[in-house]
C-alpha positions in Angstrom: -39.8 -42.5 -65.0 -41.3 -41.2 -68.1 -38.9 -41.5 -71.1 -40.8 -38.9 -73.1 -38.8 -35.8 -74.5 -39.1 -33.2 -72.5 -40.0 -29.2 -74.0 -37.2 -26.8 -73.5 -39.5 -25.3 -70.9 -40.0 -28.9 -68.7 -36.3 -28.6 -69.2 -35.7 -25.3 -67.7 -38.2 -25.6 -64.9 -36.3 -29.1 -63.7 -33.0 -27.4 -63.6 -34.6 -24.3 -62.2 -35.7 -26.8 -59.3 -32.6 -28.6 -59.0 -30.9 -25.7 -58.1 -33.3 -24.4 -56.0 -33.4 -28.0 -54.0 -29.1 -27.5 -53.6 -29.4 -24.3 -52.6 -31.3 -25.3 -49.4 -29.5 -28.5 -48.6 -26.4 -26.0 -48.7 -28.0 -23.6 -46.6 -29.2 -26.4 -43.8 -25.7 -28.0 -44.1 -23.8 -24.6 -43.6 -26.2 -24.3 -40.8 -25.3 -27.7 -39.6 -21.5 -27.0 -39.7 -21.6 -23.5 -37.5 -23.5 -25.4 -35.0 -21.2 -28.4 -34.4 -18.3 -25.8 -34.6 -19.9 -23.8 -31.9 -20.6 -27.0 -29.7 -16.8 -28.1 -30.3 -15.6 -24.7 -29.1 -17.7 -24.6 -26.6 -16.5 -28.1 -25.1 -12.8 -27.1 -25.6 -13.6 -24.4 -23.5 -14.6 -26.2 -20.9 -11.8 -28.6 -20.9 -9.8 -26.2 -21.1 -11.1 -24.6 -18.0 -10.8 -28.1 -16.3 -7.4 -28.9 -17.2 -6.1 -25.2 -16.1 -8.1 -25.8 -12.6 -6.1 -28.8 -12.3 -2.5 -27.4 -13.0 -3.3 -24.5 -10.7 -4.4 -26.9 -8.0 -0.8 -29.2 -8.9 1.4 -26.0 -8.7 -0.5 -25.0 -5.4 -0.4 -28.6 -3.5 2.8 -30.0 -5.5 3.0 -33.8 -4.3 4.8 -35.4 -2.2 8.0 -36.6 -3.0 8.3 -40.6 -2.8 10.9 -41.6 -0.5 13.3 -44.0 -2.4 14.8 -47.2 -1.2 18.4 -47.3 0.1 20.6 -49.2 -2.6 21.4 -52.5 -1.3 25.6 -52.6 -0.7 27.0 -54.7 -3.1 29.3 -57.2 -2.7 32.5 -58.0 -4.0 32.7 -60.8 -5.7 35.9 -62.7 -5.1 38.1 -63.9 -8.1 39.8 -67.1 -8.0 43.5 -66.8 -7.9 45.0 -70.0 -9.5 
């Protein structure tokens, strides 16, 4: 770097670039933003197809219910009578 003092014009000219340089990185990452919004909504869309597919396909073909063991017949225990 050159520690010289820069003329109000060398001055004017590096700000004048500065900005210029943010205004493109703010333009590419705007750019960057809309295109991973788009790809999110577009993958939510498709999930969102699959999962409906699948609760159509549930309500049409419900499962079957699972048959559930007989409870065993307890037995009394006997108390001891003293």
């Amino acid at each position: 770097m050159n520690d010289e003092p820069k003329s109000p014009a060398e001055m004017k000219e590096i700000r004048l670039h500065r900005k210029r340089t943010q205004e493109v990185e703010g333009i590419k990452a705007m750019a960057e933003i809309a295109a991973s919004d788009i790809a999110i909504r577009k993958r939510t869309e498709k999930l969102r197809a699959l999962r409906l597919a699948k609760e159509a396909e549930d309500l049409a073909n419900p499962p079957e219910p699972k048959a559930k063991p007989k409870a065993k017949a307890k037995v009394a225990k006997k108390a001891d009578v003293k």
